[in-house]
PASEBA-1860 file (N, C-alpha, C; in nm, 3 decimals):
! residues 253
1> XXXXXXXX> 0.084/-0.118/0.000/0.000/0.000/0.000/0.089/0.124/0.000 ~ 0.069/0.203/-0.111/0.123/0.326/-0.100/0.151/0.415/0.034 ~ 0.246/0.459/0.058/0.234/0.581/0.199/0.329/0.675/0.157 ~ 0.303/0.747/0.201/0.385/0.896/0.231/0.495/0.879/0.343 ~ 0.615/0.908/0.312/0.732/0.901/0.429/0.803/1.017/0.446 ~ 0.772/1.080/0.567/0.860/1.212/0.564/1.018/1.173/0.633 ~ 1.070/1.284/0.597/1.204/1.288/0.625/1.276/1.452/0.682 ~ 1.312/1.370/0.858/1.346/1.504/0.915/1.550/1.464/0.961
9> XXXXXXXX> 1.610/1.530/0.908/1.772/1.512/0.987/1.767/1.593/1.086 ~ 1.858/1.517/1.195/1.914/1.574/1.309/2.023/1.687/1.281 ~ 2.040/1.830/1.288/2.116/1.858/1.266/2.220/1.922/1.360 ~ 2.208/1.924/1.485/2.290/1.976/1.621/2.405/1.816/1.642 ~ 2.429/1.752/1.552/2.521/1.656/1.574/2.650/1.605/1.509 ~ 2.725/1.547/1.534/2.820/1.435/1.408/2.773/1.339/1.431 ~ 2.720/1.313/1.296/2.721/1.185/1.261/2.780/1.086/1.326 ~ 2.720/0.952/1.362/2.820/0.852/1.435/2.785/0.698/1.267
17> XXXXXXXX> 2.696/0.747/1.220/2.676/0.636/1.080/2.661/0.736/0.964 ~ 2.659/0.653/0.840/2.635/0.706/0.737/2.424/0.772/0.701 ~ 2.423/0.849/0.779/2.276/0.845/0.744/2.159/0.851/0.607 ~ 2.258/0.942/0.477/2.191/0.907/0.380/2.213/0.804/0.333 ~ 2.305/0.692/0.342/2.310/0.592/0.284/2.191/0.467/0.334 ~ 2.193/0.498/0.478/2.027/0.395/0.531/1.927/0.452/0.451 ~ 1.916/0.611/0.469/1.765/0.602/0.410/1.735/0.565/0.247 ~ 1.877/0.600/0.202/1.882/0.590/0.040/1.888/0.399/0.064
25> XXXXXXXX> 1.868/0.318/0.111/1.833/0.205/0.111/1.730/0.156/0.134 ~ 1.662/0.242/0.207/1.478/0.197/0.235/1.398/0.264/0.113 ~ 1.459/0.371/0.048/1.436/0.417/-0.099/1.414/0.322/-0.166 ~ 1.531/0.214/-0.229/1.587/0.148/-0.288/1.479/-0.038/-0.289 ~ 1.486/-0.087/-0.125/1.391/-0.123/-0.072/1.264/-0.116/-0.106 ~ 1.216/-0.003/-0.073/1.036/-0.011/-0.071/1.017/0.108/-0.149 ~ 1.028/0.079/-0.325/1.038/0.165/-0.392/0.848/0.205/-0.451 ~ 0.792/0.139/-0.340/0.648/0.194/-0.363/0.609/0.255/-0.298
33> XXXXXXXX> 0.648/0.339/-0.227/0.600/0.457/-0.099/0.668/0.606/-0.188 ~ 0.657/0.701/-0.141/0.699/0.802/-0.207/0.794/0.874/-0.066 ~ 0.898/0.896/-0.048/1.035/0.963/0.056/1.024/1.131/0.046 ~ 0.965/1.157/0.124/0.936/1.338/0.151/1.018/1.419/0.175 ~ 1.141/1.488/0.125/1.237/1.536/0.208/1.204/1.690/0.283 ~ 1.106/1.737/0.233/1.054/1.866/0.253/0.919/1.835/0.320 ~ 0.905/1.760/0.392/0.748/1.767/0.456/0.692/1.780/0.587 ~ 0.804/1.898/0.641/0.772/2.002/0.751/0.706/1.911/0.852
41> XXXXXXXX> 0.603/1.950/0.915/0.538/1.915/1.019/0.489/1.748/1.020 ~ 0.486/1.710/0.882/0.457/1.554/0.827/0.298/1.533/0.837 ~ 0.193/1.619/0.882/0.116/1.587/0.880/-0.043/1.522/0.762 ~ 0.089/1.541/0.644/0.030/1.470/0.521/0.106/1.332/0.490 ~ 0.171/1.335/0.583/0.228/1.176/0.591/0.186/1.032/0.643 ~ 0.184/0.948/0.608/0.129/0.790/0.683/0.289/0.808/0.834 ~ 0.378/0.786/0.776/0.460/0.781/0.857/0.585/0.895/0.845 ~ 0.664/0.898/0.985/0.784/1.029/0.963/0.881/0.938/1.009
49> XXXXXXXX> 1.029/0.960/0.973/1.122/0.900/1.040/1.255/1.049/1.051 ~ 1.229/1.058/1.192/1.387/1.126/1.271/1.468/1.118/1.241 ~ 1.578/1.151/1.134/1.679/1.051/1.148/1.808/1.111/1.233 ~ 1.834/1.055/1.349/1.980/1.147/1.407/2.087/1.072/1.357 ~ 2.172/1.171/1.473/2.351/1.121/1.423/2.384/1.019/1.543 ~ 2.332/1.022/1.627/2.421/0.968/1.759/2.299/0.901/1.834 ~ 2.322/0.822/1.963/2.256/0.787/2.029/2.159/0.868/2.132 ~ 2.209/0.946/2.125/2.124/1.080/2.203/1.981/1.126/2.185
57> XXXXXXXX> 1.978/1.070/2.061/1.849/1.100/1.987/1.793/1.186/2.093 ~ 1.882/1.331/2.010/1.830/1.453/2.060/1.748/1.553/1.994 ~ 1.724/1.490/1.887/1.619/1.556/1.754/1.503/1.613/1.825 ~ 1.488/1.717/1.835/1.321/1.742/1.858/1.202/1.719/1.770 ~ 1.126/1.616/1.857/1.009/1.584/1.762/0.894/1.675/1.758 ~ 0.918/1.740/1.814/0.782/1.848/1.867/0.705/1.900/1.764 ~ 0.586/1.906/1.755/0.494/1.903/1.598/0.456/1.856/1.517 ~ 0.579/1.725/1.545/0.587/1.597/1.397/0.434/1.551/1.435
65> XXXXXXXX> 0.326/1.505/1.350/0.233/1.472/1.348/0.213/1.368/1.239 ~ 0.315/1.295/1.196/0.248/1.174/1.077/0.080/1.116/1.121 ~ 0.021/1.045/1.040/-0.104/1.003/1.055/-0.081/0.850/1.151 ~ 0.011/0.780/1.096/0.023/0.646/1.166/0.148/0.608/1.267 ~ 0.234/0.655/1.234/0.352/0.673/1.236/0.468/0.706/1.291 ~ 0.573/0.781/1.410/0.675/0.838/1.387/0.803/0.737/1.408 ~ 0.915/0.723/1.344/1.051/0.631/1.434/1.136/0.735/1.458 ~ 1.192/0.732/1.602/1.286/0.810/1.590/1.431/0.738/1.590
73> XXXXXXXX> 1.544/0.750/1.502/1.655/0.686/1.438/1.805/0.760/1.504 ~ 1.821/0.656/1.584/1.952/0.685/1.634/2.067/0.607/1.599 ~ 2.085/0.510/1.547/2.133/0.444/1.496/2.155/0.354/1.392 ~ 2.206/0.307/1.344/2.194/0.206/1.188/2.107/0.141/1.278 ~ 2.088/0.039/1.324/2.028/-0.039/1.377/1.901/-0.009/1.408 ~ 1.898/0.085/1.470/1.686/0.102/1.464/1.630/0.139/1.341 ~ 1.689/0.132/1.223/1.625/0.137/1.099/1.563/0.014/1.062 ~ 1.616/-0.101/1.172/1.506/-0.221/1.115/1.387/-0.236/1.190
81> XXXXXXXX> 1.375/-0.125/1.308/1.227/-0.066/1.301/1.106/-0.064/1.191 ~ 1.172/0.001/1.063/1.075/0.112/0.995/1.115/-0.046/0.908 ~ 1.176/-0.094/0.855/1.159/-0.202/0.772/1.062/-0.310/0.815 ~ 1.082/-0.315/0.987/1.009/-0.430/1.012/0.822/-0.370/0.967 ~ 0.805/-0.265/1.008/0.677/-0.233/0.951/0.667/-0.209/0.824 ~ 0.734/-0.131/0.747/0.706/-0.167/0.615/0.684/-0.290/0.593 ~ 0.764/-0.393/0.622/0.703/-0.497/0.585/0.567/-0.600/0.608 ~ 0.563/-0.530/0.725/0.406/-0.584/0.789/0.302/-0.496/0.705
89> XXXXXXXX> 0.364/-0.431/0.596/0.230/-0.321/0.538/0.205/-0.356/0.392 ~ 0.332/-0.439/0.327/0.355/-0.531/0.221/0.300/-0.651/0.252 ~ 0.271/-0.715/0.365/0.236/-0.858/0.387/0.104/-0.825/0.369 ~ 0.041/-0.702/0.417/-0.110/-0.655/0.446/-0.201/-0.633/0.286 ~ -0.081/-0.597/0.217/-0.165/-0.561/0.054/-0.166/-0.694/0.012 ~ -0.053/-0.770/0.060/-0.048/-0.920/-0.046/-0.177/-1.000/-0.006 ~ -0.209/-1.011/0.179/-0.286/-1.053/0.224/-0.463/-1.022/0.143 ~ -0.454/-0.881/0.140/-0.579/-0.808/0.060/-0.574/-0.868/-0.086
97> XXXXXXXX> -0.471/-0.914/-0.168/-0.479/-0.951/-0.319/-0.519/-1.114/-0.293 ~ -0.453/-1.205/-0.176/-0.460/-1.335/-0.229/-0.605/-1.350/-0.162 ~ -0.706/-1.234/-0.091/-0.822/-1.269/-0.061/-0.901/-1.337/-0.150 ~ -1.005/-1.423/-0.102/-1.083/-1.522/-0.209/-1.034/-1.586/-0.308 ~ -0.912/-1.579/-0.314/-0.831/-1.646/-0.395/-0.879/-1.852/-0.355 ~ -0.921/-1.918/-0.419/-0.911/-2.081/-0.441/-0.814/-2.136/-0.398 ~ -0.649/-2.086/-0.464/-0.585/-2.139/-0.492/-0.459/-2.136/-0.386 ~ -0.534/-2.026/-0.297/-0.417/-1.963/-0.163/-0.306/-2.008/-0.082
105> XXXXXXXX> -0.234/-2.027/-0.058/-0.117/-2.123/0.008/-0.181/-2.137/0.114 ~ -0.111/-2.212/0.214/-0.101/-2.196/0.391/-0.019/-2.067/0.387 ~ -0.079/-2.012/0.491/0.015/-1.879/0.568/-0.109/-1.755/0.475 ~ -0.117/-1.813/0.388/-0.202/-1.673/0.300/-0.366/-1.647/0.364 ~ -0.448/-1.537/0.392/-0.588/-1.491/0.413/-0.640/-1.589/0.287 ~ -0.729/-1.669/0.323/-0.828/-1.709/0.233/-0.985/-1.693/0.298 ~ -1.036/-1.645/0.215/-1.178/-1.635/0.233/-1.161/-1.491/0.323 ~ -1.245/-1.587/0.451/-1.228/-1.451/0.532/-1.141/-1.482/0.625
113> XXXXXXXX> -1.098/-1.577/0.621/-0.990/-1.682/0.765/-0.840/-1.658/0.688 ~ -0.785/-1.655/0.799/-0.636/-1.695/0.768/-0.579/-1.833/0.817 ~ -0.529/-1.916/0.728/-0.449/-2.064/0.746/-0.316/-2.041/0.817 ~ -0.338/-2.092/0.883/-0.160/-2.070/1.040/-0.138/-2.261/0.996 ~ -0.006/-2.253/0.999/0.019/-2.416/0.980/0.100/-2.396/1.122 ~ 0.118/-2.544/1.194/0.242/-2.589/1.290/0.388/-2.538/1.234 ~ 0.477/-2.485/1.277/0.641/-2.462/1.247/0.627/-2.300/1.194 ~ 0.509/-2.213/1.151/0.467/-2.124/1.145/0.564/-2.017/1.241
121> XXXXXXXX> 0.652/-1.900/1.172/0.733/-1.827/1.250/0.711/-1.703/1.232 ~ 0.704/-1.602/1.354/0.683/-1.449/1.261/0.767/-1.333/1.406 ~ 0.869/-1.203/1.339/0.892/-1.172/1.439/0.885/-1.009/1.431 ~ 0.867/-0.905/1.521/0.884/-0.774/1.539/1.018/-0.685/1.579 ~ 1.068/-0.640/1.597/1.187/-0.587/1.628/1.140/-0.456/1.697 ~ 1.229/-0.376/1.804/1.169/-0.268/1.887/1.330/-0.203/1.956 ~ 1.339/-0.074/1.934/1.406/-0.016/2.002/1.381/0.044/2.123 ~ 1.417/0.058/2.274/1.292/0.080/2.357/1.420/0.202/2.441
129> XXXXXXXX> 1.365/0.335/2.430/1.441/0.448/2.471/1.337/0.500/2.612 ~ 1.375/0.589/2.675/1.347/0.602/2.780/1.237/0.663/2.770 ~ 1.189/0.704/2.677/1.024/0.764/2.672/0.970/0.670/2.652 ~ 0.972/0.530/2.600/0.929/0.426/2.606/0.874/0.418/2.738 ~ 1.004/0.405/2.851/0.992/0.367/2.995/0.848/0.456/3.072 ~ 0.894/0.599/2.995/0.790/0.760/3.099/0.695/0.679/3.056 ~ 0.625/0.638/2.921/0.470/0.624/2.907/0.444/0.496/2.916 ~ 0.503/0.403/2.981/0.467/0.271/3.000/0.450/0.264/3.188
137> XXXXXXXX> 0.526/0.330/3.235/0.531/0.374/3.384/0.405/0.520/3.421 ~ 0.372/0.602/3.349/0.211/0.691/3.352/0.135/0.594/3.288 ~ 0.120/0.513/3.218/0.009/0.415/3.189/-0.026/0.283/3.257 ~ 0.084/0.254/3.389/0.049/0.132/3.438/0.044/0.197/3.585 ~ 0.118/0.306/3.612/0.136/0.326/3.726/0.254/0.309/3.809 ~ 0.361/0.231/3.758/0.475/0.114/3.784/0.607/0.240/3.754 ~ 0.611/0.338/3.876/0.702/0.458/3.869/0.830/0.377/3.916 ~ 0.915/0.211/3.971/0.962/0.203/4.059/1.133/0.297/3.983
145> XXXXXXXX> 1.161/0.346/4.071/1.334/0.388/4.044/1.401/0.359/3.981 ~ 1.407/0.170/3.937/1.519/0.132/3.867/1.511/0.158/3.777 ~ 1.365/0.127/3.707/1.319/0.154/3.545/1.377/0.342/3.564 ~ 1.297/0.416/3.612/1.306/0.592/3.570/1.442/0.694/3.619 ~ 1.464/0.648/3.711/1.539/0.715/3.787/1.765/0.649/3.756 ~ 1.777/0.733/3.678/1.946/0.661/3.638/2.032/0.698/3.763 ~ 2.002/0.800/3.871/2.093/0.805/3.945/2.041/0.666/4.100 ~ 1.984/0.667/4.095/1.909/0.525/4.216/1.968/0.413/4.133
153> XXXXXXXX> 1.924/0.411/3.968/1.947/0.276/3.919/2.117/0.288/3.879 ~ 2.197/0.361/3.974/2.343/0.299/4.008/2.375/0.289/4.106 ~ 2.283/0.265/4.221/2.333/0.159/4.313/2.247/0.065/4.318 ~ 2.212/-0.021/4.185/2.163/-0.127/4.176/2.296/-0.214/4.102 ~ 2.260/-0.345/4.146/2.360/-0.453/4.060/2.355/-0.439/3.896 ~ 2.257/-0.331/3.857/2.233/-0.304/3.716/2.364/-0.200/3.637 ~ 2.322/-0.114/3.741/2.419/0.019/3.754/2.343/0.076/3.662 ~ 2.230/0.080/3.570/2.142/0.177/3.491/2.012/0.138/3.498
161> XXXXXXXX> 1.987/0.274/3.465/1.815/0.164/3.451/1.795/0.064/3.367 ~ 1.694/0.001/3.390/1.613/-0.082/3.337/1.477/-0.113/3.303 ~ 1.487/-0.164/3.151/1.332/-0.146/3.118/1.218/-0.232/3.190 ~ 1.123/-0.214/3.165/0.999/-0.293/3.270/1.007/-0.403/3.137 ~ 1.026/-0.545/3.267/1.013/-0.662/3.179/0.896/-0.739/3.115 ~ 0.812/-0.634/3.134/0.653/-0.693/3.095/0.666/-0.586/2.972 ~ 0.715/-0.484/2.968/0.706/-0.422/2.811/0.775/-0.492/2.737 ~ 0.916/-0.516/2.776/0.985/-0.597/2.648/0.893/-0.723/2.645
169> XXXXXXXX> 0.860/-0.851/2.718/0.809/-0.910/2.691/0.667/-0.876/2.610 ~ 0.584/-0.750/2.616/0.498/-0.694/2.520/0.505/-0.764/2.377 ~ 0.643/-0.763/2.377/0.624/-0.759/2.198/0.613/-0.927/2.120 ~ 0.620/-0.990/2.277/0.560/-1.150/2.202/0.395/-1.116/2.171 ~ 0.318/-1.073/2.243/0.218/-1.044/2.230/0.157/-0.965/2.049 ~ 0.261/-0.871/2.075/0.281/-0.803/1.941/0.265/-0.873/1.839 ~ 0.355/-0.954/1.826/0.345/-1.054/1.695/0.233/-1.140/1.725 ~ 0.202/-1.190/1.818/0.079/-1.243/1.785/0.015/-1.219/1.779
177> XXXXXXXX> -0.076/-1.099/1.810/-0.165/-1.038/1.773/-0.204/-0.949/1.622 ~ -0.075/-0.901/1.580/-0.083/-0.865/1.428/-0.030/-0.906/1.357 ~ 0.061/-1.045/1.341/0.157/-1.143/1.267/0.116/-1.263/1.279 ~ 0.081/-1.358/1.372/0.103/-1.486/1.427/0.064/-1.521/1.532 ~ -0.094/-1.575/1.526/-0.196/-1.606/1.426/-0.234/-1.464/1.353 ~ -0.267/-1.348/1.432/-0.305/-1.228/1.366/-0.421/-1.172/1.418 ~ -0.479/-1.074/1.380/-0.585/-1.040/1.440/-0.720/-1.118/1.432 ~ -0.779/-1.063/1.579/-0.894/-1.179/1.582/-0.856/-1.279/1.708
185> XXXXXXXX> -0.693/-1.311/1.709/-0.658/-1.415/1.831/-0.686/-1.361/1.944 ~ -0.748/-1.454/2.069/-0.741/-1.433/2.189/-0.650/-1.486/2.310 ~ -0.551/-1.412/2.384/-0.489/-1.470/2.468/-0.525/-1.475/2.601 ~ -0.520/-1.629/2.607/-0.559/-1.699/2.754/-0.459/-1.747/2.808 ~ -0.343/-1.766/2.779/-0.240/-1.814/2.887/-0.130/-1.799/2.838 ~ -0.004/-1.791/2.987/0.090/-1.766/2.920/0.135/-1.823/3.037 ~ 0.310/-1.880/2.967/0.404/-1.872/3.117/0.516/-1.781/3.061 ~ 0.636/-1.717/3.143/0.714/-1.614/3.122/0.827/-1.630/3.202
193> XXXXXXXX> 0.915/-1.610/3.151/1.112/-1.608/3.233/1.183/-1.495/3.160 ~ 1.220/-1.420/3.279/1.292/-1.273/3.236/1.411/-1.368/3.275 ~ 1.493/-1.331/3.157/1.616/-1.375/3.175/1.773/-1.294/3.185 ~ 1.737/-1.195/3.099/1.806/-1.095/3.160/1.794/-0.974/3.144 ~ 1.843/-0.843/3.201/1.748/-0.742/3.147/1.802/-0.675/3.050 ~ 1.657/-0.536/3.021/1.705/-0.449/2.887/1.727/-0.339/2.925 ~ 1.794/-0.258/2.840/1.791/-0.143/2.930/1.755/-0.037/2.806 ~ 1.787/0.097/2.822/1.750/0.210/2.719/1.859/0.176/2.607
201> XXXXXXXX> 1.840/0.204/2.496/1.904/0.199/2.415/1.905/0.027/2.319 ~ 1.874/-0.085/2.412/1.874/-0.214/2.382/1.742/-0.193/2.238 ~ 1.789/-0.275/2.135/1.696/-0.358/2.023/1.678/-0.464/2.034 ~ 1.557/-0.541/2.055/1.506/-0.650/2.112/1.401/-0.681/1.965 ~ 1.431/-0.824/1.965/1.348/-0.866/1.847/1.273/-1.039/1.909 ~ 1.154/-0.991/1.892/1.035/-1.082/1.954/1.045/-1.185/1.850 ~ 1.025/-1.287/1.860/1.015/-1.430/1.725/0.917/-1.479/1.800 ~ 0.811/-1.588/1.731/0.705/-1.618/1.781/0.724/-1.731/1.629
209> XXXXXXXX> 0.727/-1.865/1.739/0.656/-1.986/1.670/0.535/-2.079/1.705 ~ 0.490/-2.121/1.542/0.336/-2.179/1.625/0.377/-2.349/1.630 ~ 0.396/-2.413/1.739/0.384/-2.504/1.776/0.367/-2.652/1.821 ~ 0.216/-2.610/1.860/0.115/-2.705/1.862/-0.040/-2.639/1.828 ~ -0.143/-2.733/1.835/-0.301/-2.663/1.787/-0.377/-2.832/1.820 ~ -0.447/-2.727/1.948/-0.576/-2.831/1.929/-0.694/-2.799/1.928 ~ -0.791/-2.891/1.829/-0.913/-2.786/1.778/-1.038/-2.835/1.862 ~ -1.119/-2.743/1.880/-1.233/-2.722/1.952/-1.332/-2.724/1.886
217> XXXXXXXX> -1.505/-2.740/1.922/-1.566/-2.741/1.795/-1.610/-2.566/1.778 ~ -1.573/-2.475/1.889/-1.599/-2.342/1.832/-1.480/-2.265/1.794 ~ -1.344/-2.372/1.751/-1.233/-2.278/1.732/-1.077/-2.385/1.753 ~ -1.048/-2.350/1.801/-0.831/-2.377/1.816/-0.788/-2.284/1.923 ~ -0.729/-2.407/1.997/-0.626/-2.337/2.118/-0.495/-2.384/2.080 ~ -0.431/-2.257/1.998/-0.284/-2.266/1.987/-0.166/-2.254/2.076 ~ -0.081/-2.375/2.031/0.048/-2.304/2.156/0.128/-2.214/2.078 ~ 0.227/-2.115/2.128/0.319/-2.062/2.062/0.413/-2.036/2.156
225> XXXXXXXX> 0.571/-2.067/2.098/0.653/-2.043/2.198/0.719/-1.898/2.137 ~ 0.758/-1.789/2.245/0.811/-1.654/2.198/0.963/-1.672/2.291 ~ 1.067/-1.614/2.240/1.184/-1.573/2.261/1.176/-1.393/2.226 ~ 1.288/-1.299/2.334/1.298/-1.178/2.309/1.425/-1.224/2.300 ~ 1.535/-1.116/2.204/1.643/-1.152/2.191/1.695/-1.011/2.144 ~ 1.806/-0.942/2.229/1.884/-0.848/2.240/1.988/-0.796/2.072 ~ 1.999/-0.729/2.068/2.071/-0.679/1.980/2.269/-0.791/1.951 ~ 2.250/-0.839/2.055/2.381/-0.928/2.113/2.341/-1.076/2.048
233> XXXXXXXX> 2.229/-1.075/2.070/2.153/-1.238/2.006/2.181/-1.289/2.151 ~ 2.186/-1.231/2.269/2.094/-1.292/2.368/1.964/-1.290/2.415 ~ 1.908/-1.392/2.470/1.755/-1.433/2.527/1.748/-1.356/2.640 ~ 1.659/-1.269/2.655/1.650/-1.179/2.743/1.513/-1.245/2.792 ~ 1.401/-1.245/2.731/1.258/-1.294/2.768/1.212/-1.506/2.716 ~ 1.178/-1.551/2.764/1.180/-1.662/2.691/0.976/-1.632/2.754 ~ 0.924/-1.734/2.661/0.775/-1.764/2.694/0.684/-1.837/2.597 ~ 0.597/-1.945/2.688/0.491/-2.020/2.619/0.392/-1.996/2.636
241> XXXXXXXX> 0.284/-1.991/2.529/0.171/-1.859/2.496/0.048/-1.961/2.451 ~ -0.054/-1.954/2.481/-0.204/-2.007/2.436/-0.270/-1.917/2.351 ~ -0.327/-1.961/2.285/-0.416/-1.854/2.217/-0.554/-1.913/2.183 ~ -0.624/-1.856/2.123/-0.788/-1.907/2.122/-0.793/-1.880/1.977 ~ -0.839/-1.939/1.882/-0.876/-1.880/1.739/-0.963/-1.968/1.692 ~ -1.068/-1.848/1.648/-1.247/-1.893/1.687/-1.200/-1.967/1.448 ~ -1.297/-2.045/1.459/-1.270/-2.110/1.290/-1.373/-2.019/1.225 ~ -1.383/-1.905/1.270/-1.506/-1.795/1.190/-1.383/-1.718/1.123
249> XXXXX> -1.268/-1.696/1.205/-1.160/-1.591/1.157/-0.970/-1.678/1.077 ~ -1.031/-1.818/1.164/-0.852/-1.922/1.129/-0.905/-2.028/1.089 ~ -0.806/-2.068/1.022/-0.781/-2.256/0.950/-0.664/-2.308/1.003 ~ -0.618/-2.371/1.100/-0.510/-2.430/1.158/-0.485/-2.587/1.139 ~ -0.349/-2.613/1.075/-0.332/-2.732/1.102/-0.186/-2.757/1.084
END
């Protein structure tokens, strides 16, 4: 699906990467969106992307208003942010073309259901900066020190803060809910092991496989096992996940 992508540079910095060369690759990439370099406030945009020089991501976003949208880019590495959704927005048009299609694979929307097979894998990626932490701590309530506070969270065995392990673990949820099975699933159970923590600045990429499936006569209770896994390719979150998927919306087998 077509979108609009604005484009804002950091300019109070040096560079610590090559920055036109990432974006001149998501150009290159997803040469069906149109790249805005002049589009001010972005508010004729689907999405905006920040792009800074350094980890500081000290860009002021203030005004940016995309419609769906903003990443803010501090590094080569959180550019597979904006890919990982682009690509969830390419899976979404293909999904819309192979509709009613006869002839549909497994994994493809047929009819009005989507087919999930067993060995079925799908994953999200997330950079999680400390405004992450402010609006996940005003939305739960969960102010404790280690997560907000960097001078308390060094006299912890951490020595920095740390993110709340129910957000990083969030993003198993993530994928299953808009990847694997997809929307429509209901989650009824889970078990969970924080294994080690994240902190600001960490890229954590959720993977989610389907399992097992046993069917009901109003639906399927899927298992899925999720791994979070650090920018290092360590297991930070491990977890085994239930899900409910009514056979009005899935085809599982």
């Amino acid at each position: 699906m077509h979108m609009r992508i604005g484009i804002k540079y950091c300019g109070g910095c040096n560079p610590v990467y090559n920055r036109g060369r990432q974006v001149k690759r998501l150009q290159e990439q997803y040469p069906e969106h149109e790249f805005d370099f002049a589009a001010g406030d972005m508010k004729e945009c689907e999405i905006g992307l920040v792009v800074c020089g350094c980890v500081r991501a000290c860009a002021s976003v203030d005004g940016l208003t995309p419609k769906k949208k903003l990443f803010l880019l501090p590094t080569e590495r959180s550019f597979s942010e904006v890919k990982t959704y682009l690509e969830q927005d390419r899976e979404a048009k293909k999904n819309v073309e192979v509709c009613g299609r006869k002839d549909a694979m497994p994994g493809e929307m047929t009819d009005s259901r989507i087919h999930v097979r067993i060995g079925d894998t799908a994953e999200v990626t997330k950079t999680f900066f400390k405004d992450d932490v402010d609006r996940f701590a005003a939305l739960t309530g969960d102010y404790s020190r280690l997560h907000t506070d960097a001078e308390f969270a060094k006299k912890t065995p951490y020595g920095k803060p740390v993110v709340h392990g129910v957000l990083a673990a969030s993003l198993i949820s993530t994928v299953m809910g808009t990847k694997l099975p997809g929307e429509g699933t209901v989650f009824i159970e889970e078990q969970v092991r924080f294994l080690k923590p994240v902190f600001y600045g960490d890229m954590i990429t959720a993977k989610v496989t389907f399992t097992a499936c046993k069917e009901r006569e109003d639906g399927y209770i899927g298992t899925f096992s999720g791994v979070c896994e650090n920018q290092d390719h360590e297991t930070v979150v491990w977890a085994e996940c239930r899900q409910f998927m009514s056979k009005e919306l899935f085809l599982c087998n």
